[in-house]
N, C-alpha and C positions, 0 to 999 in steps of 0.2 A: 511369205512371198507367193505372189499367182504362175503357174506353170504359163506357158505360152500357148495352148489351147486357151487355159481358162481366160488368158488374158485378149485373144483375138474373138472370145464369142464377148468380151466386156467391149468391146466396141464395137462388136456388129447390132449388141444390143441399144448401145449408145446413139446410131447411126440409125437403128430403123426405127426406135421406142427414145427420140432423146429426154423425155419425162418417166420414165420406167423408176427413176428412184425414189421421185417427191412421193406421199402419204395419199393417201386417197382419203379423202374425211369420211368420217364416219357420220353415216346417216342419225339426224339426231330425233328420237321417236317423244313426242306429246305423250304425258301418264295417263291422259285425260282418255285419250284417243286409243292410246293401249287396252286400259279397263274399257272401254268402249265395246271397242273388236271382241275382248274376250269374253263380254257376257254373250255377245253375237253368238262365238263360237260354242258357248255354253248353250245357247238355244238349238242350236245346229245339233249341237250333240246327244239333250234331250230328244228332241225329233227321229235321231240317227236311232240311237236307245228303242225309242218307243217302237220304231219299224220295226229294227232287228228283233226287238222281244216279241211283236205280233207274229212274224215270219216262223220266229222259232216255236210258239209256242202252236200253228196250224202244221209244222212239221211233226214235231212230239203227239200231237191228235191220229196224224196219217201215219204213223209210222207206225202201229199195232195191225191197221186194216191191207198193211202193205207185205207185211211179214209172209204173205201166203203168194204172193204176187213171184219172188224170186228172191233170192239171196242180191242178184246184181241191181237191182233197183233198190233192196232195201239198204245194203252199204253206200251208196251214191246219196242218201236220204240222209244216212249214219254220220259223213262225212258234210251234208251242207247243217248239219247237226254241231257239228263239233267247230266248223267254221265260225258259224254266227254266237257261238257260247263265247269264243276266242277273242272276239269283235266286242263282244259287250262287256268283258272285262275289259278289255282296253279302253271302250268308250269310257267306265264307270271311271278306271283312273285318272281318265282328261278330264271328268267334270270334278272329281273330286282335288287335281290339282284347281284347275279354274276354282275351286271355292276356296281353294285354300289363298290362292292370289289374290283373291278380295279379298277376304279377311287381312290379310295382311295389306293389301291397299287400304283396309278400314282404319287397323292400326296406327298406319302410318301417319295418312287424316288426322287422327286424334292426335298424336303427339306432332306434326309439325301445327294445328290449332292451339294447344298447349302451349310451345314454342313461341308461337305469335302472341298469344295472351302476354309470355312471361316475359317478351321481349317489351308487350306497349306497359306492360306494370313497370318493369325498368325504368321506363323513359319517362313515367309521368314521377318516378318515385327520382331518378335523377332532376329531373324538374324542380321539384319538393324540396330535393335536399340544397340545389340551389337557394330556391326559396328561403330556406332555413337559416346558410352562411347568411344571406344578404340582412336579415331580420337581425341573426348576431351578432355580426358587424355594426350594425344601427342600435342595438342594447349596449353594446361592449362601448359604442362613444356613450352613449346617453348615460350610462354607469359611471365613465369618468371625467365627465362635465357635472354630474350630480355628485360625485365624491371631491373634486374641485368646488364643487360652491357647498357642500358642504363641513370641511376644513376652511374654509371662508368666513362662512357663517359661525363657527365653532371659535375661530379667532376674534370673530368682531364679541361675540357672546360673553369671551373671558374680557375683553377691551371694557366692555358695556360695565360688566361685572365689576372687574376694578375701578372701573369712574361712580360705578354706585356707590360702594362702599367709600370711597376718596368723597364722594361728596356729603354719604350720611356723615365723616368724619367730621368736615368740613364743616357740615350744621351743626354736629354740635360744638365742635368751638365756637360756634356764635352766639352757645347757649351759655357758652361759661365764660369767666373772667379770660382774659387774654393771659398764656402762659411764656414769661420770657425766662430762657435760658441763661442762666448764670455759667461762666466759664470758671474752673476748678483749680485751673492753672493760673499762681502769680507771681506777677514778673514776666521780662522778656524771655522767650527761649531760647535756646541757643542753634545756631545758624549755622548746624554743622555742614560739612558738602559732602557727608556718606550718605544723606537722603534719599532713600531711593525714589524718585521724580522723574516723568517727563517733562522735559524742560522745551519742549513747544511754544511756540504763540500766544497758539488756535486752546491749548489745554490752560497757561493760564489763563488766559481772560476766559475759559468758558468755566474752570475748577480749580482757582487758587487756592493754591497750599495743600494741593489733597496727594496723598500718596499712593500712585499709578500700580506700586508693586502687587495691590491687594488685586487677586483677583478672581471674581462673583461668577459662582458658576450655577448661571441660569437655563442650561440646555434640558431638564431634569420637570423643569416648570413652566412653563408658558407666559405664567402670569405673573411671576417672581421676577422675569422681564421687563414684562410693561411697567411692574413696580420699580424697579430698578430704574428705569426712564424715565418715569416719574420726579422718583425722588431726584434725579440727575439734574432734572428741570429746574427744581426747586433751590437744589445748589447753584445751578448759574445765576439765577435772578437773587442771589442771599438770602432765599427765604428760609431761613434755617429755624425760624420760630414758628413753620410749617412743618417743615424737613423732619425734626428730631422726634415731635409728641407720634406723626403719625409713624414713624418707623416702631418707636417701642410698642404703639397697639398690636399693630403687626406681628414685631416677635411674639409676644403674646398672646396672640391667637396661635401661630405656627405652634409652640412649646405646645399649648394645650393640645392643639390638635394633632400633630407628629408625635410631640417627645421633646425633649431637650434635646440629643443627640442625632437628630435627621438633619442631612444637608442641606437641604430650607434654612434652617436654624441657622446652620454657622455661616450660607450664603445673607442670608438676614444681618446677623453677627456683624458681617464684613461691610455691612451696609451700612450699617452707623457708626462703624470705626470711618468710615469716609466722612458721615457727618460730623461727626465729634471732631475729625480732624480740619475740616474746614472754620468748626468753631472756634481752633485751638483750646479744644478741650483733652489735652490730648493725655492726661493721667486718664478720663474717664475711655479711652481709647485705647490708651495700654490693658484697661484690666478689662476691657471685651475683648483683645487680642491674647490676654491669658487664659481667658476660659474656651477660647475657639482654641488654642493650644490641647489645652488640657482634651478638648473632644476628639481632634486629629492622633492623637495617641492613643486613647481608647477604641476608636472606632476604628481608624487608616492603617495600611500597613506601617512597618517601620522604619519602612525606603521609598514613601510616597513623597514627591519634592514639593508639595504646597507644606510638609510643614517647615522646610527651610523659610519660605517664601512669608512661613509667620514667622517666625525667628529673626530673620532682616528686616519686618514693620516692626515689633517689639524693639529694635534696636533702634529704629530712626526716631519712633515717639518718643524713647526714655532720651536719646538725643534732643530732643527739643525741651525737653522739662531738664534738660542738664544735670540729667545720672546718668554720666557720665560711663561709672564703673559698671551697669547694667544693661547701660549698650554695648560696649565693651565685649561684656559676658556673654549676651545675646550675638554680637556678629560671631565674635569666634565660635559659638555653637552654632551658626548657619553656614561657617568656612568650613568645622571640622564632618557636618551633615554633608554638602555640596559634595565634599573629597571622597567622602564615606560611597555618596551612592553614586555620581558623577564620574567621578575617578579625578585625579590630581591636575590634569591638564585640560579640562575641561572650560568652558570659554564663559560660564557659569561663575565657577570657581577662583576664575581672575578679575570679572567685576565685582565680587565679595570681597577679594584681597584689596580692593580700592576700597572698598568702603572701611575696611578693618585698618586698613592704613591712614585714611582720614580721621578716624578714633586717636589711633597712635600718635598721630600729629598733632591733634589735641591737647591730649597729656602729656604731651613732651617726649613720647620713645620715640625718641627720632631716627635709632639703629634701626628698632623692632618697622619702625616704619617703611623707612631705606628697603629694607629685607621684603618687605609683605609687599612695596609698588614695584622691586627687582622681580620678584617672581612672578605678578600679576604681570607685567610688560613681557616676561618668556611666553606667558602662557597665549595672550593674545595677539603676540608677531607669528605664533605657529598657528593658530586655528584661528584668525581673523587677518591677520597680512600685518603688514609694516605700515601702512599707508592708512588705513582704518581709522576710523575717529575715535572709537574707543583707545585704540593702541598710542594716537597721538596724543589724546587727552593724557592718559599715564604717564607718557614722557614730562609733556609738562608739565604738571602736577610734580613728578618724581626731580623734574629737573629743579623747581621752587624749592622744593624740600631740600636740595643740594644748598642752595643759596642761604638757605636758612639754616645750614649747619656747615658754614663757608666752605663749602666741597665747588670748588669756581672751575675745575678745572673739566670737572662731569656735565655743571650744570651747562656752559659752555659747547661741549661736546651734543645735549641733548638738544639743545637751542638749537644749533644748527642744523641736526635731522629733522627737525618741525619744520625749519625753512627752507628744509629743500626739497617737503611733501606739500608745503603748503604753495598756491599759484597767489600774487600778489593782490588781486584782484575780486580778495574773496569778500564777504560781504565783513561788514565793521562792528555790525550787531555782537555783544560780547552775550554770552550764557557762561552756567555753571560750568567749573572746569573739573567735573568728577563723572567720569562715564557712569550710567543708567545703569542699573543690575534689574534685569529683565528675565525671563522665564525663555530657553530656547524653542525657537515655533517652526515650524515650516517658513515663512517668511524670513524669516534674520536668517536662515541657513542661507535661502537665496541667496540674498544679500551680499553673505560673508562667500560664497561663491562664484562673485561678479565683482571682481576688483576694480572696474570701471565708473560702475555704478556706486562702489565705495570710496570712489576719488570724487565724486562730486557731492558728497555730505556735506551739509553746512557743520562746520565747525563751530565750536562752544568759544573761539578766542580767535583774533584778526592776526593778519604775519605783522603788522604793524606795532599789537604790544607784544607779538613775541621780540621782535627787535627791539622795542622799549626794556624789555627783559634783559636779553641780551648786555644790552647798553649800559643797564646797572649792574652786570654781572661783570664789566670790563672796568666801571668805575672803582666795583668794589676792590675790585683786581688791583687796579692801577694802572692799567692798559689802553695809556692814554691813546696811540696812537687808533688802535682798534674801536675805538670810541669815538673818535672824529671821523673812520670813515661810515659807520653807522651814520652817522649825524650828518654827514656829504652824500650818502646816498650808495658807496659804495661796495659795501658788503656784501651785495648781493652779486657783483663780479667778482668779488674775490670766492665766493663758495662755489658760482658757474664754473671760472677758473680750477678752483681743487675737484 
């Protein structure tokens, strides 16, 4: 705090000086004009120099002829003696700062020219480096427009490639006799419904009769692709007196030039097991699906699920040549594979128990059967829903199977849960009634995760011959009254009603 003096001269000062506080700027001095002045003062001070050394140096002369003159003149002499000696070391230190302030003004020069250089090299080398990205950026597309057309070009090249050799093939059958296919298999075969098939349309009319579960793994090859489309082609238009010669050149070459045991081979393999089967050649299609067996063990692990996947063809082929006891053998070795590496409740494992049950149903186990569509239906009300087409298809299926070993009062009971998942309205087109055993994908999981989208499946069988079912199931009964109202239309308020 200010005493009360200090504080009555703060505003006497305030009162006579009221700017006494603000800064007085500082005078700002030109370097230019600086070094200027001081070489000035450098000449000033040589000049000063050169007197005072003349002065002194006719004092030092007079000062021997003076000695006789008086003591008091010649100290008066002594002392402008000792003055001007005093004078020109002073002078010599001012000229010799003044040089030293050039020199350092020289310095300076140089390194802020220096400076300026390093400053324009910068700017042209930022310039540059600009320059540089923008060139890059224009390489780095032109690199991947040119690696886009050349993966292009490398595609059309294998395309080229396989239509050369398809058409050297081509010539030469026109060089030799025409080779027709004899099928191996005789007699009809038998029309089991554990087939593993899509049962589409669009797949039969585009590949009748071929078994969907094989399936060709072309990611490996490029061109084992375009062949596989190929040959596909050739299946939809029946050209199968095309389809079959050029496939075995094929394998043929692959063996030679892989090996027997490289997946070409057994992708190949599975290739003509399609043709064979569209031939109904289908003995000669079981024993190319025994030796792609035989390779998947030697080669694959022992928990790889394609060789289930050959386990389940070997069992539908020998199904259709009606051995029976070797499909049979074969499905339960792709039920007990399935459980093995799937695990028991797996949604796999329960379209296999359909198929193993449709065997059953065959031969007559019609317990064994019972049992194998009871546990298929647990498995796929838990990991596909209630409402699922797979799950419905098993019902009825399981519920026939009741009828067929007079159990009326189950089959009854299953009939009615199909009619009250099923909307009246569904389409009348009938398909197989033995759900697809398919390999689980990313897609089906969707699927089985959108119960919505699984209520709108087209079904393999109409609510129209489930009620015709039904109806024989009340006749067999004797259940007349329930059987008229089926036939009046009313059933379906009495199951609204419960």
């Amino acid at each position: 705090m200010f005493s009360g003096a200090k504080m009555r001269l703060l505003k006497w000062r305030e009162k006579k000086h009221p700017n006494w506080k603000t800064e007085i700027p500082r005078p700002t001095l030109d370097r230019n004009k600086i070094v200027e002045e001081t070489k000035n003062a450098m000449k000033y001070l040589e000049n000063l120099h050169e007197e005072y050394k003349r002065i002194l140096d006719q004092l030092l002369e007079q000062l021997p002829t003076l000695s006789e003159c008086g003591d008091d003149k010649n100290s008066l002499i002594q002392q402008k003696v000792d003055f001007l000696k005093k004078n020109l070391v002073v002078i010599e230190r001012g000229l010799e700062d003044s040089k030293i302030f050039l020199t350092l003004n020289n310095i300076v020069e140089n390194i802020e020219n220096e400076v300026r250089e390093n400053e324009e090299e910068i700017g042209s080398l930022k310039e540059r480096i600009k320059a540089l990205k923008l060139e890059n950026n224009t390489l780095r597309r032109d690199l991947s427009i040119t690696q886009r057309k050349l993966i292009e070009t490398e595609e059309q090249s294998v395309t080229l490639e396989v239509e050369r050799d398809h058409l050297a093939f081509m010539n030469s059958l026109l060089c030799e006799e025409p080779c027709i296919e004899e099928t191996s298999d005789e007699g009809e075969s038998l029309d089991l419904s554990f087939i593993d098939e899509k049962e589409t349309e669009e797949t039969e009319a585009s590949f009748p009769n071929l078994p969907c579960s094989i399936e060709i793994d072309c990611s490996l090859n490029p061109r084992l692709k375009i062949f596989y489309n190929l040959v596909m082609g050739y299946i939809a238009k029946g050209s199968y007196e095309i389809a079959a010669p050029l496939c075995k050149t094929t394998l043929q070459d692959l063996q030679e030039k892989y090996g027997p045991h490289h997946p070409d081979v057994v992708a190949m393999m599975d290739i003509i097991t399609i043709v064979y089967r569209g031939m109904r050649r289908y003995k000669d299609a079981a024993k190319i699906q025994h030796e792609v067996l035989d390779i998947k063990k030697k080669t694959l692990s022992q928990n790889d699920i394609s060789i289930a996947s050959t386990l389940n063809t070997l069992s539908a082929l020998y199904g259709k040549t009606r051995k029976v006891e070797e499909a049979e053998k074969f499905c339960r070795k792709a039920v007990e594979f399935r459980k093995r590496v799937l695990g028991k409740n797996h949604v796999d494992v329960g379209k296999q128990l359909c198929n193993l049950a449709a065997i059953c149903c065959h031969t007559k186990k019609y317990k064994e059967a019972v049992n194998c569509y009871q546990e298929a239906l647990e498995i796929l009300s838990c990991t596909l829903g209630p409402e699922n087409t797979y799950t419905v298809k098993t019902k009825n299926n399981l519920a026939s199977l009741y009828v067929e070993t007079e159990n009326y009062k189950e089959a009854e009971k299953l009939y009615k849960e199909i009619l009250s998942y099923m909307p009246q309205e569904k389409s009348t087109k009938a398909e197989k009634e033995v759900p697809v055993l398919e390999e689980t994908n990313k897609k089906e999981v969707k699927q089985q995760e959108n119960s919505v989208h699984q209520k709108k499946e087209t079904s393999s069988f109409t609510a129209k011959e489930v009620l015709k079912n039904l109806q024989n199931v009340y006749e067999k009964n004797g259940e007349l009254e329930d059987q008229k109202k089926i036939s009046n239309g009313k059933l379906d308020q009495g199951l609204n009603a419960s």
